[in-house]
VOTOR-216251 format. One record per residue: x, y, z of N, C-alpha, C, O in turn; residue in one letter. Coordinates in steps of 0.02 Angstrom, whole numbers. Example, Ala and Ser with C-alpha at 12.3 -4.5 7.8 and 13.67 -1.06 7.14 Angstrom:
BEGIN
{n_X: 660 | n_Y: -284 | n_Z: 390 | ca_X: 615 | ca_Y: -225 | ca_Z: 390 | c_X: 660 | c_Y: -165 | c_Z: 390 | o_X: 712 | o_Y: -166 | o_Z: 423 | resn: A}
{n_X: 642 | n_Y: -112 | n_Z: 354 | ca_X: 684 | ca_Y: -53 | ca_Z: 357 | c_X: 645 | c_Y: 2 | c_Z: 394 | o_X: 670 | o_Y: 57 | o_Z: 402 | resn: S}
***
This chain:
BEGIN
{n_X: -1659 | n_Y: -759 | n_Z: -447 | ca_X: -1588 | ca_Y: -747 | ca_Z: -451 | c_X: -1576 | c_Y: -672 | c_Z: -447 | o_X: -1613 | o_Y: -634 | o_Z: -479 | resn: X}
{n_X: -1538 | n_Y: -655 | n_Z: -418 | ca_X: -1523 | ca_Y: -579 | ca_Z: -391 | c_X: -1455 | c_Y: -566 | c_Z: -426 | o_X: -1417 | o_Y: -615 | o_Z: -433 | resn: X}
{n_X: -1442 | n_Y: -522 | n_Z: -443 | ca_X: -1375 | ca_Y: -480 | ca_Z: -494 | c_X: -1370 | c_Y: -435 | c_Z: -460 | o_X: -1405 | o_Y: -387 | o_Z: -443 | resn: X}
{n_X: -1287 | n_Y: -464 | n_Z: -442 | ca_X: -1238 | ca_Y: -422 | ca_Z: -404 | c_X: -1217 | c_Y: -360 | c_Z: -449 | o_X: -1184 | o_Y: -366 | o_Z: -501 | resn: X}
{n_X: -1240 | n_Y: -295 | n_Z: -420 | ca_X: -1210 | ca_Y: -227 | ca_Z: -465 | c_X: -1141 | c_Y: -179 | c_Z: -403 | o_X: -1135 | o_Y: -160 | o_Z: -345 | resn: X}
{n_X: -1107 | n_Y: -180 | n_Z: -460 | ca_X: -1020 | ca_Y: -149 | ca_Z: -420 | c_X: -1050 | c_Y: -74 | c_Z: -423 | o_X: -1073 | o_Y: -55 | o_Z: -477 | resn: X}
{n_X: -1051 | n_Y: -36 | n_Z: -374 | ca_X: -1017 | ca_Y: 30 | ca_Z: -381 | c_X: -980 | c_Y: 53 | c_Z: -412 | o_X: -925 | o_Y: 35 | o_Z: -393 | resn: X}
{n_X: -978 | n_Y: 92 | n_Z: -461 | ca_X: -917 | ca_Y: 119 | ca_Z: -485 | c_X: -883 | c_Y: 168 | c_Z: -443 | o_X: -901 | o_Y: 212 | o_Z: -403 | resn: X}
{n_X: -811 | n_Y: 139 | n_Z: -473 | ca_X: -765 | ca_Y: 153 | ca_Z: -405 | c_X: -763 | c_Y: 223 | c_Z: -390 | o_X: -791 | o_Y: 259 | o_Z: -432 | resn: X}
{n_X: -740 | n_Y: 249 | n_Z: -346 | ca_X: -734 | ca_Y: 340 | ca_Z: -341 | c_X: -682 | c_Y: 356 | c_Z: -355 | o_X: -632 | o_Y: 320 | o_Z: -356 | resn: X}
{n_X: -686 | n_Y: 437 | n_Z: -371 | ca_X: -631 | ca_Y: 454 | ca_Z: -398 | c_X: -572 | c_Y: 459 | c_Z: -338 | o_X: -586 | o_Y: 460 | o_Z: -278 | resn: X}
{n_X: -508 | n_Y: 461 | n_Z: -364 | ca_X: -461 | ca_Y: 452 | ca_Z: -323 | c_X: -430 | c_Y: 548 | c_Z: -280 | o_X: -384 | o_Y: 576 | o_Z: -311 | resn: X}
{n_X: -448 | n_Y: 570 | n_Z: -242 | ca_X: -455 | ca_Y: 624 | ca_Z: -211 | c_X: -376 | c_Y: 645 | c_Z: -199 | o_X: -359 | o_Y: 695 | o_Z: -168 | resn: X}
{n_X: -335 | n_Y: 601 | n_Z: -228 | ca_X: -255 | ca_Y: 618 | ca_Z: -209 | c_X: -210 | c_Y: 619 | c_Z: -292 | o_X: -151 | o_Y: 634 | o_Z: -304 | resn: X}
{n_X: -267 | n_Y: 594 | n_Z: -339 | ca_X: -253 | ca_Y: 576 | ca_Z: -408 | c_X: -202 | c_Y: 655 | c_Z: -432 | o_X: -144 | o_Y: 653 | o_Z: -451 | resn: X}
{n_X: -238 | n_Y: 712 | n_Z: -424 | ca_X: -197 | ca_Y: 770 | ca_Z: -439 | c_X: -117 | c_Y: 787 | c_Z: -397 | o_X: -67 | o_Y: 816 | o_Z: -418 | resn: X}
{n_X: -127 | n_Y: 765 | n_Z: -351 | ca_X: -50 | ca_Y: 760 | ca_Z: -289 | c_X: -19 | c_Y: 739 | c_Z: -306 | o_X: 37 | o_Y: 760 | o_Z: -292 | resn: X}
{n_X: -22 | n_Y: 673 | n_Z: -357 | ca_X: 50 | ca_Y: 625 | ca_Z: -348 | c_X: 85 | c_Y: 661 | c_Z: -397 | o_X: 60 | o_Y: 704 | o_Z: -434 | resn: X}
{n_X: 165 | n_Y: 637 | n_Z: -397 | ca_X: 194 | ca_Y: 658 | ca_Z: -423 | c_X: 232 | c_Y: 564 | c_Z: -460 | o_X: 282 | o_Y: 561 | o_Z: -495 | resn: X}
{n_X: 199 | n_Y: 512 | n_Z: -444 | ca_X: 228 | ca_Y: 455 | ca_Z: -484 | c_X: 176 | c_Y: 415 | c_Z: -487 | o_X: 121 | o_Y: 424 | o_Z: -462 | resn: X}
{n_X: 202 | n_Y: 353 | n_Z: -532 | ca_X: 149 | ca_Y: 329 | ca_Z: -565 | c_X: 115 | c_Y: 279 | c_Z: -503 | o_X: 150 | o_Y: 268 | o_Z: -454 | resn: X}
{n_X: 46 | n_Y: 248 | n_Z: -506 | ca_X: 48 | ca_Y: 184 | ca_Z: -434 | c_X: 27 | c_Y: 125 | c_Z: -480 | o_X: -5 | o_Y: 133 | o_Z: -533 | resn: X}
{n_X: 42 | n_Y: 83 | n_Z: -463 | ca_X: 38 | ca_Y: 13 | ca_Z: -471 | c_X: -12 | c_Y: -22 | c_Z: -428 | o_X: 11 | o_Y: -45 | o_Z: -376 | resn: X}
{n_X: -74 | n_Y: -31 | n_Z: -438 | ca_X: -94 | ca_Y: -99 | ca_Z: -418 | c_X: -54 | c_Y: -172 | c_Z: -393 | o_X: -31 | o_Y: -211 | o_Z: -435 | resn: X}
{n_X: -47 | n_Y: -184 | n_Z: -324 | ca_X: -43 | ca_Y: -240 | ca_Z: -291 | c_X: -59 | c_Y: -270 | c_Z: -255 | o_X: -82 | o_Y: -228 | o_Z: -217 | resn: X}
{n_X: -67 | n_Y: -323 | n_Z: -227 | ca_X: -98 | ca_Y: -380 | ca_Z: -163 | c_X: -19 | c_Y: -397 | c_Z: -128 | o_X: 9 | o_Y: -446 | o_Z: -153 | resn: X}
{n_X: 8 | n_Y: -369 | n_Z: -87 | ca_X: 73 | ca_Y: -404 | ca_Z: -75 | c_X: 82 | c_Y: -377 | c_Z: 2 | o_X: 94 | o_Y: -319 | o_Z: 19 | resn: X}
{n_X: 71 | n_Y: -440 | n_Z: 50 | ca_X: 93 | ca_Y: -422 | ca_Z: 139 | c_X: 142 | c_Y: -419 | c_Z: 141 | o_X: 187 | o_Y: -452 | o_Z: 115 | resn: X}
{n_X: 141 | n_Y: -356 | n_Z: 187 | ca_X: 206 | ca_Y: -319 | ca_Z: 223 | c_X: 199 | c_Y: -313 | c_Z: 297 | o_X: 157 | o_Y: -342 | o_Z: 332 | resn: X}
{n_X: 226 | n_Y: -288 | n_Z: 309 | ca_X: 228 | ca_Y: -255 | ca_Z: 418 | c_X: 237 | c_Y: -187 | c_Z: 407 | o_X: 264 | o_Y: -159 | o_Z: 359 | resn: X}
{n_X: 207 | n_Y: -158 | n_Z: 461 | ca_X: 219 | ca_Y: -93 | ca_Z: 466 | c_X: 236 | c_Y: -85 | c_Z: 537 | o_X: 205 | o_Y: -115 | o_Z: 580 | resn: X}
{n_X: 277 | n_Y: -54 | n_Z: 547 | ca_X: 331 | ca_Y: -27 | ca_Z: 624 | c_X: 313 | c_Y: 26 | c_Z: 627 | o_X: 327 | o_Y: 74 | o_Z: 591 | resn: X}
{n_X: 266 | n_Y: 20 | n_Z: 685 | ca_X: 246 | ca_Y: 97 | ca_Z: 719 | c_X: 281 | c_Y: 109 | c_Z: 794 | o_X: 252 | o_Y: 78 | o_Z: 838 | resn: X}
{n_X: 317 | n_Y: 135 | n_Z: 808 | ca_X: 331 | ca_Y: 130 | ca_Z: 892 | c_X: 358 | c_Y: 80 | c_Z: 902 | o_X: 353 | o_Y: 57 | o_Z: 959 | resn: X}
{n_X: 384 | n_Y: 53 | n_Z: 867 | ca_X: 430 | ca_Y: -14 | ca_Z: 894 | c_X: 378 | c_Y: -49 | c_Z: 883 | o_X: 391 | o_Y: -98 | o_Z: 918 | resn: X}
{n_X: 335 | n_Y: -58 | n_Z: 864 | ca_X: 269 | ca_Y: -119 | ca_Z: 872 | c_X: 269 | c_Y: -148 | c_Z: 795 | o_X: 265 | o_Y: -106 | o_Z: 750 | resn: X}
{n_X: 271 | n_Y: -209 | n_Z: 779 | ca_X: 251 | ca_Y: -248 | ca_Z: 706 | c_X: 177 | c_Y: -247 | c_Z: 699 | o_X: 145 | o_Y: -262 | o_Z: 749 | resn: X}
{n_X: 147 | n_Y: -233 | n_Z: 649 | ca_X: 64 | ca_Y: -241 | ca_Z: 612 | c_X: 82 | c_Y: -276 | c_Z: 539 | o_X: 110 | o_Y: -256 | o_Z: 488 | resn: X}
{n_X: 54 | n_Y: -335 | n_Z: 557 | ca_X: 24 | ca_Y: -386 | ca_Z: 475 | c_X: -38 | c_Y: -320 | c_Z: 431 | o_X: -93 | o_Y: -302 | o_Z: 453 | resn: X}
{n_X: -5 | n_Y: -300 | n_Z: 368 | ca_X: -45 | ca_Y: -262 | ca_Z: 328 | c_X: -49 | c_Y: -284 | c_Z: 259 | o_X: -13 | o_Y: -332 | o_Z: 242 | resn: X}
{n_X: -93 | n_Y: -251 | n_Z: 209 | ca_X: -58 | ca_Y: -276 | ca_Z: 142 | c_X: -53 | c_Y: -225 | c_Z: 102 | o_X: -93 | o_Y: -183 | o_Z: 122 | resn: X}
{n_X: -22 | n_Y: -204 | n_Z: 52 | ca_X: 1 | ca_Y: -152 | ca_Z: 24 | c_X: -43 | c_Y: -165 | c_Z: -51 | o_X: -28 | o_Y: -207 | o_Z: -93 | resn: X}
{n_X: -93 | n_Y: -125 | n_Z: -54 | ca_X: -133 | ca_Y: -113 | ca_Z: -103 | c_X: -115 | c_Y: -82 | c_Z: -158 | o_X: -138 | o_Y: -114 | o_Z: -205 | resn: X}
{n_X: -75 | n_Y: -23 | n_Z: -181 | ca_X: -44 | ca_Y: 21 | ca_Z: -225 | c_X: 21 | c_Y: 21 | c_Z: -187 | o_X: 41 | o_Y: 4 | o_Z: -131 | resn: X}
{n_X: 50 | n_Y: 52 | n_Z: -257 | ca_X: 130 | ca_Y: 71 | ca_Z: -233 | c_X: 163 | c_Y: 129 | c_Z: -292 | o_X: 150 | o_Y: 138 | o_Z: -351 | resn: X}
{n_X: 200 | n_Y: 155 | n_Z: -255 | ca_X: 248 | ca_Y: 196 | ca_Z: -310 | c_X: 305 | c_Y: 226 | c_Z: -290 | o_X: 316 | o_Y: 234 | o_Z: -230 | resn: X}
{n_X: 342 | n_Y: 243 | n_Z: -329 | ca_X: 426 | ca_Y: 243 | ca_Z: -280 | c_X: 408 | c_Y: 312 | c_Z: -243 | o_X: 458 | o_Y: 346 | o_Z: -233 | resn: X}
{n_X: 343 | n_Y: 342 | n_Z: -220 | ca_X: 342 | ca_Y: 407 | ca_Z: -172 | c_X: 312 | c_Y: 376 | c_Z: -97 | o_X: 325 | o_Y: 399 | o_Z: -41 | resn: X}
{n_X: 263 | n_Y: 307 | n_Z: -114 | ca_X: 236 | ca_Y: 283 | ca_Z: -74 | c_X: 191 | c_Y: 238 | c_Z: -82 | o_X: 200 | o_Y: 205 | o_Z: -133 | resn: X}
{n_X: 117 | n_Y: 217 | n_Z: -32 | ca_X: 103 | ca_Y: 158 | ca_Z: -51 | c_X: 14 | c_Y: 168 | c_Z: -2 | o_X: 11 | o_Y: 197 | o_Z: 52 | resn: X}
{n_X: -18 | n_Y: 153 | n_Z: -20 | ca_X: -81 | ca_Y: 118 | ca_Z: -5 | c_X: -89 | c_Y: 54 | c_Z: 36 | o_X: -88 | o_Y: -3 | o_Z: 13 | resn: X}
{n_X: -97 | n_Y: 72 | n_Z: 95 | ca_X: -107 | ca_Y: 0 | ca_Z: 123 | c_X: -178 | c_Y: -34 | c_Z: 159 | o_X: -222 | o_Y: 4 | o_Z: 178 | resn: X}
{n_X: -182 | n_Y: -85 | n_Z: 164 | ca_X: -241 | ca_Y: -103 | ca_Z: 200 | c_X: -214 | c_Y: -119 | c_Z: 274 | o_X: -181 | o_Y: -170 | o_Z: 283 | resn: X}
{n_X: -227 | n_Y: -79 | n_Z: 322 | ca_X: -194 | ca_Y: -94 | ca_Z: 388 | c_X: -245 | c_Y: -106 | c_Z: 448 | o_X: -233 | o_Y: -91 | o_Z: 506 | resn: X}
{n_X: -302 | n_Y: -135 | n_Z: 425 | ca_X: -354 | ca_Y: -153 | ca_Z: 442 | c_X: -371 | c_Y: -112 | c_Z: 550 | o_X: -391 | o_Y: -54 | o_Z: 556 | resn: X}
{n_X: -362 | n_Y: -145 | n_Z: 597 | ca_X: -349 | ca_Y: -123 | ca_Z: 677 | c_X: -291 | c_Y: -101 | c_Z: 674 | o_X: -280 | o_Y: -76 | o_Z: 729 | resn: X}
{n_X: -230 | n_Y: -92 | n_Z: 629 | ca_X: -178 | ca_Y: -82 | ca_Z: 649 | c_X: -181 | c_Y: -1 | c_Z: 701 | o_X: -222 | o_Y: 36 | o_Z: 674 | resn: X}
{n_X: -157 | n_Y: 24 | n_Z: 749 | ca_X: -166 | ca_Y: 93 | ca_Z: 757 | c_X: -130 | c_Y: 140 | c_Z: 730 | o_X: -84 | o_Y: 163 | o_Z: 764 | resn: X}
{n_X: -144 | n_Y: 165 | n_Z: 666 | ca_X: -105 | ca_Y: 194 | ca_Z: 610 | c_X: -158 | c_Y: 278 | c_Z: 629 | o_X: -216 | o_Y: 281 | o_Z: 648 | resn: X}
{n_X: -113 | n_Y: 329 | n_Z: 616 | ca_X: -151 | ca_Y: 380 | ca_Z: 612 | c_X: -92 | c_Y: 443 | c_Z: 585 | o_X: -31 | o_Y: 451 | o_Z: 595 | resn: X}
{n_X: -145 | n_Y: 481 | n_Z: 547 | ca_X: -100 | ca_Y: 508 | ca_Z: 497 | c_X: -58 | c_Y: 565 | c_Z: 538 | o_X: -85 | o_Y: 603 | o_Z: 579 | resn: X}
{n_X: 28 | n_Y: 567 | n_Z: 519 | ca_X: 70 | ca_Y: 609 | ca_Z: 535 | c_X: 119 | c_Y: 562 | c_Z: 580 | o_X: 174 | o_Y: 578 | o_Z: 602 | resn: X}
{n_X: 89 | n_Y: 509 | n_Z: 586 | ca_X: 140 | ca_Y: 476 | ca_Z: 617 | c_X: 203 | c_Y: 439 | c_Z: 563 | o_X: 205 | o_Y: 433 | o_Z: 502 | resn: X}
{n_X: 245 | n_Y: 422 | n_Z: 610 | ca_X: 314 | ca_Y: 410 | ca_Z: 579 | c_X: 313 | c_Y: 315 | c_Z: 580 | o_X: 307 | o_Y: 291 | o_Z: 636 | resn: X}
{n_X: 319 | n_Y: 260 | n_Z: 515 | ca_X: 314 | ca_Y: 219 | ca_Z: 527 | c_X: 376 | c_Y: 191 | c_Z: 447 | o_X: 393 | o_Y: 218 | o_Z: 394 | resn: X}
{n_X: 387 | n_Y: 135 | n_Z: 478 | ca_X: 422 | ca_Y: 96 | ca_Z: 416 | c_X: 383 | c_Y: 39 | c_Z: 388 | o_X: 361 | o_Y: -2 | o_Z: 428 | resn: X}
{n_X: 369 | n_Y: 29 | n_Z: 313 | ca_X: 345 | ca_Y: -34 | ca_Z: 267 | c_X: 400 | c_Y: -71 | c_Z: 263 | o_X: 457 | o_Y: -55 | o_Z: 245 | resn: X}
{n_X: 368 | n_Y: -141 | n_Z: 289 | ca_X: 420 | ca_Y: -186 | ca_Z: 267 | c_X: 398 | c_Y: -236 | c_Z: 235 | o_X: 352 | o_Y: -272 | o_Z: 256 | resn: X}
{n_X: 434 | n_Y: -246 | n_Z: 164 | ca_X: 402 | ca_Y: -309 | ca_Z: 122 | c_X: 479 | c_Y: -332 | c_Z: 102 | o_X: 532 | o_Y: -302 | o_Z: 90 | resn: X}
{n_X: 457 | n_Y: -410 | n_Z: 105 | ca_X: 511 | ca_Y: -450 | ca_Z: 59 | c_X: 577 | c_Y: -460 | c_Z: 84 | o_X: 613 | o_Y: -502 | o_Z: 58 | resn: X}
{n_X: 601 | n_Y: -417 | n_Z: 145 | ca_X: 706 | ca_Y: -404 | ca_Z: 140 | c_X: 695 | c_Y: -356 | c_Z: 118 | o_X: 733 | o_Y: -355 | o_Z: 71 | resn: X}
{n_X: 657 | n_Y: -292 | n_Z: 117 | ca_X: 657 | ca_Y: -240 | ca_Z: 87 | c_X: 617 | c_Y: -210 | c_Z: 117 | o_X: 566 | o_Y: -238 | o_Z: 135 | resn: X}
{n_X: 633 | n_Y: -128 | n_Z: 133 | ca_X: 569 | ca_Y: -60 | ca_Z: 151 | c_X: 584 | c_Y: -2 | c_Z: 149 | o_X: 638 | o_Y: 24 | o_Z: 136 | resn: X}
{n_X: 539 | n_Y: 18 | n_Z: 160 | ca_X: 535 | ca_Y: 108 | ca_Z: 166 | c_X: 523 | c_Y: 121 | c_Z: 233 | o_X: 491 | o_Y: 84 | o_Z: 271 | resn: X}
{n_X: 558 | n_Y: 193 | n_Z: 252 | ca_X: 540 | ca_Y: 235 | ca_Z: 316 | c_X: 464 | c_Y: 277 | c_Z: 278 | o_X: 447 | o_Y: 268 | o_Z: 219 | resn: X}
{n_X: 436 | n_Y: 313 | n_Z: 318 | ca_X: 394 | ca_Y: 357 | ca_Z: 292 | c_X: 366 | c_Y: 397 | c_Z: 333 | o_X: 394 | o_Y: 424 | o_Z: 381 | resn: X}
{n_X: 286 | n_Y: 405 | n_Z: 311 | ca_X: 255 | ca_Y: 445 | ca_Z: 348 | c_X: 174 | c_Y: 422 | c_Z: 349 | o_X: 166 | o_Y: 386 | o_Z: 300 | resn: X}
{n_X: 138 | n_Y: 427 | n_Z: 371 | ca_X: 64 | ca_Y: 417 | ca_Z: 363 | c_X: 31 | c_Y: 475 | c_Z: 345 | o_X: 17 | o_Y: 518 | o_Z: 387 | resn: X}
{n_X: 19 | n_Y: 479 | n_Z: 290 | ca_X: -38 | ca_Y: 559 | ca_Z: 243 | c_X: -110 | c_Y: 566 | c_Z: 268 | o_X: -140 | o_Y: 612 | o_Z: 295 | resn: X}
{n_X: -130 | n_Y: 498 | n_Z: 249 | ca_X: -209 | ca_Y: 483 | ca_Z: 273 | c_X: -220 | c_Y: 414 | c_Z: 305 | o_X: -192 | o_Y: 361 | o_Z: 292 | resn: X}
{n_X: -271 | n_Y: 429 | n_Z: 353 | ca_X: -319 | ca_Y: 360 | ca_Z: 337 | c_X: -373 | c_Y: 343 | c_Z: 359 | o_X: -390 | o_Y: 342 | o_Z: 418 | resn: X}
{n_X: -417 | n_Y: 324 | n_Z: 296 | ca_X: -510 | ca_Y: 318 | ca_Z: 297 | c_X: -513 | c_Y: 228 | c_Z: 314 | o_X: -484 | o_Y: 182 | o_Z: 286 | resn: X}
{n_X: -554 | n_Y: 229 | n_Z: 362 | ca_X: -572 | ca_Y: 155 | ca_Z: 385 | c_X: -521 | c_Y: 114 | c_Z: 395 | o_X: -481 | o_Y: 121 | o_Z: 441 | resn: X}
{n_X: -517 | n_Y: 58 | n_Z: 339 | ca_X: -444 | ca_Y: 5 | ca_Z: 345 | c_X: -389 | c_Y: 25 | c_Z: 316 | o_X: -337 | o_Y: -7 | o_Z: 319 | resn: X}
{n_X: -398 | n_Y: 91 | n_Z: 280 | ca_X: -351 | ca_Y: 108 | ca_Z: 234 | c_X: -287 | c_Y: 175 | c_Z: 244 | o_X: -303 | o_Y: 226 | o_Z: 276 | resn: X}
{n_X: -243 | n_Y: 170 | n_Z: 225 | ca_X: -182 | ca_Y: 242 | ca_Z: 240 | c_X: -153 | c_Y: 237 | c_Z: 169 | o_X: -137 | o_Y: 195 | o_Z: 127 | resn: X}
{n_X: -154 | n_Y: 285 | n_Z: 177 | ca_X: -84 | ca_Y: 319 | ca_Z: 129 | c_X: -1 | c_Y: 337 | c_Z: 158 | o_X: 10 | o_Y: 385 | o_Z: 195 | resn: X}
{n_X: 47 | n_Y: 296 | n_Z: 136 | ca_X: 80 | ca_Y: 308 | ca_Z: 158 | c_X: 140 | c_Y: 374 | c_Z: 95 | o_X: 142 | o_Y: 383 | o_Z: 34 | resn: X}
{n_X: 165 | n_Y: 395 | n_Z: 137 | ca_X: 221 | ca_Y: 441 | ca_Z: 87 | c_X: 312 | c_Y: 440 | c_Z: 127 | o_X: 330 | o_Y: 461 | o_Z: 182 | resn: X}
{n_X: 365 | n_Y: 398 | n_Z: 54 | ca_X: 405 | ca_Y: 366 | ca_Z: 64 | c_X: 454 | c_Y: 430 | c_Z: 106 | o_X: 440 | o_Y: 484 | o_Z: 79 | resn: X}
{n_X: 493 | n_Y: 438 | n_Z: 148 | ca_X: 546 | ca_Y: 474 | ca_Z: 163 | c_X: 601 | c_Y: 492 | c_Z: 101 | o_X: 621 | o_Y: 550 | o_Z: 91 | resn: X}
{n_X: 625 | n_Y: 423 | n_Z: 54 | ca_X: 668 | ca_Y: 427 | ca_Z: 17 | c_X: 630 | c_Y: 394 | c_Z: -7 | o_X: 590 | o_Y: 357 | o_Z: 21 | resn: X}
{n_X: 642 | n_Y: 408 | n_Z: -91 | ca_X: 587 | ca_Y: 351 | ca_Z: -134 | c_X: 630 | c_Y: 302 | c_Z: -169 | o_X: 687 | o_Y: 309 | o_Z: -192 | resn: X}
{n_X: 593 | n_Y: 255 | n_Z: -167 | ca_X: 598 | ca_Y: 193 | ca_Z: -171 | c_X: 608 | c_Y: 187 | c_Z: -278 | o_X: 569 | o_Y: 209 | o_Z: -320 | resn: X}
{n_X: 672 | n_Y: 150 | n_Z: -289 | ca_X: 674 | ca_Y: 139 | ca_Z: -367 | c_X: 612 | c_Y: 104 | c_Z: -408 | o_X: 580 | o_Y: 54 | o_Z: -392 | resn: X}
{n_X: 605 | n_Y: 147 | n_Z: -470 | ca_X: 561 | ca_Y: 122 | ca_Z: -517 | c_X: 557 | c_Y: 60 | c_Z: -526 | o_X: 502 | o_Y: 33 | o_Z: -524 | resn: X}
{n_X: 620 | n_Y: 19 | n_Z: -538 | ca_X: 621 | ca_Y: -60 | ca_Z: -543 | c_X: 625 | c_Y: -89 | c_Z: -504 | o_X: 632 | o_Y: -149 | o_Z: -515 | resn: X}
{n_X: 621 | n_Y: -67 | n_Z: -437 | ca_X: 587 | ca_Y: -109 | ca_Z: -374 | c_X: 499 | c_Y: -100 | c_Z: -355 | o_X: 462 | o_Y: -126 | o_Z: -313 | resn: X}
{n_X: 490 | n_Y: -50 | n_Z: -409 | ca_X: 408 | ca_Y: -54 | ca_Z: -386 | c_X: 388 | c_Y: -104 | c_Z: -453 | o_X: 338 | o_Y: -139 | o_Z: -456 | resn: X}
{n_X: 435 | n_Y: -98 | n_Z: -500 | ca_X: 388 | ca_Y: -164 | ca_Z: -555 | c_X: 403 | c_Y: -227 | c_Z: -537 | o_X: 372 | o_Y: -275 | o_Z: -561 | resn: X}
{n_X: 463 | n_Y: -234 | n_Z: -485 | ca_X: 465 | ca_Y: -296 | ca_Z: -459 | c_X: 418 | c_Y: -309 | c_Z: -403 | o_X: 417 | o_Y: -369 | o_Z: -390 | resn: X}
{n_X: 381 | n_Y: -275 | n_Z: -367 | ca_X: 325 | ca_Y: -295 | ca_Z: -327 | c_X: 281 | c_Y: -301 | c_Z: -363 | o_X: 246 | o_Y: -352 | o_Z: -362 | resn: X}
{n_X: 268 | n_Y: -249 | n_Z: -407 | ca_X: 198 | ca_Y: -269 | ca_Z: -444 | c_X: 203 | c_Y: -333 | c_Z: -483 | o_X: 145 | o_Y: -349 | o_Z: -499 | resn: X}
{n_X: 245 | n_Y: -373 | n_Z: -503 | ca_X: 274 | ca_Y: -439 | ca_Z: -548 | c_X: 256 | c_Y: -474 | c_Z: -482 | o_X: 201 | o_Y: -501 | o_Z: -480 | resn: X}
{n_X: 293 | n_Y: -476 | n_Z: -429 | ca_X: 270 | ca_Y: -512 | ca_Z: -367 | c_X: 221 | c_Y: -537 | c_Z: -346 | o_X: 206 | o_Y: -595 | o_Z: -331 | resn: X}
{n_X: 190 | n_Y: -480 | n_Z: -345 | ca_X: 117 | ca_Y: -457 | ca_Z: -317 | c_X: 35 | c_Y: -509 | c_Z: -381 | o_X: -19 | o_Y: -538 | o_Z: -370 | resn: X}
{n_X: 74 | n_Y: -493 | n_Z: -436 | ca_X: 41 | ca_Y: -526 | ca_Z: -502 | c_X: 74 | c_Y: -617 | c_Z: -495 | o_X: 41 | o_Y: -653 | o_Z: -533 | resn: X}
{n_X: 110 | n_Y: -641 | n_Z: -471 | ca_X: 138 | ca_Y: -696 | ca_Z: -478 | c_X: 104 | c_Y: -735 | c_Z: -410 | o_X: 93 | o_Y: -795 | o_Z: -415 | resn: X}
{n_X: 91 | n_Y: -705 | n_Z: -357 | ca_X: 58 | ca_Y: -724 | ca_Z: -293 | c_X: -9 | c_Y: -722 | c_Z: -305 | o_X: -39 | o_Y: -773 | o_Z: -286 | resn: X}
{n_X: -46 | n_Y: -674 | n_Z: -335 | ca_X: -92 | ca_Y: -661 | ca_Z: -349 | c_X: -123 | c_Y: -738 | c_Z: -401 | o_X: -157 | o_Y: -787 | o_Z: -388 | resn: X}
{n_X: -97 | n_Y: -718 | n_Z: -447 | ca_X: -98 | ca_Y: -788 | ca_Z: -488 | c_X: -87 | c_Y: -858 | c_Z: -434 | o_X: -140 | o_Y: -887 | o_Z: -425 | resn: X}
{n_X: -44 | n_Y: -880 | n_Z: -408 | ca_X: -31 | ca_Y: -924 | ca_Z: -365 | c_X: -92 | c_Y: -977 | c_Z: -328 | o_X: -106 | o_Y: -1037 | o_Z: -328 | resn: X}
{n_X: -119 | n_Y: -909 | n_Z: -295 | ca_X: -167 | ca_Y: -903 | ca_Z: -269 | c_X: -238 | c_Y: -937 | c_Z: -292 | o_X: -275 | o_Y: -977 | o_Z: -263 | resn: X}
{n_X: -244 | n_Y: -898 | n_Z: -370 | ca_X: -283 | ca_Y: -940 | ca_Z: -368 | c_X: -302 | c_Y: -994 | c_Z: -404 | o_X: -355 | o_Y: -1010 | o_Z: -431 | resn: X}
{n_X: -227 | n_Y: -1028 | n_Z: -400 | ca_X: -236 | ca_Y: -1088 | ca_Z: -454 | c_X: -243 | c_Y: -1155 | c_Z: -385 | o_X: -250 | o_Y: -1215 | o_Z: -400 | resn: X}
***
């Protein structure tokens, strides 16, 4: 029998930058690059911006793109992005009680899931 050992995670290299809090979530969105739709999922969030998994999408940082989740999004910007992952940063930020309502979302799907 072999025992699976996790990495401990790394430190977060943007942790000193932010200026709001992020939230942990699992919740698909689209991202509009160029007029083009990409299926992504939005990993973190906070009313400055958001973490996504945008796996092939062709995302590259400095470009101009909109998150769309729910009947709801942000314009933004693309900061970074390593492998499947970007950072996005909001144009206008997005309200505090709309990011605890994704993260409630996000925890309610999550749960859903795996019952």
């Amino acid at each position: 029998m072999t025992l699976a050992v996790r990495a401990a995670p790394e430190p977060d290299p943007y942790a000193a930058q932010r200026q709001h809090r992020r939230v942990q979530v699992a919740l698909p969105a689209f991202l509009v690059i160029g007029g083009r739709r990409y299926s992504v999922q939005i990993l973190d969030l906070s009313a400055g911006g958001a973490k996504i998994d945008c796996g092939t999408a062709l995302v590259v940082a400095g470009a101009s793109v909109t998150l769309n989740w729910g009947g709801a999004g942000a314009q933004g910007e693309v900061r970074w992005r390593e492998g499947r992952e970007a950072g996005l940063k909001f144009a206008v930020e997005i309200d505090e009680r709309d990011v605890a309502d994704l993260a409630r979302r996000g925890q309610a799907l999550s749960e859903r899931l795996r019952a």
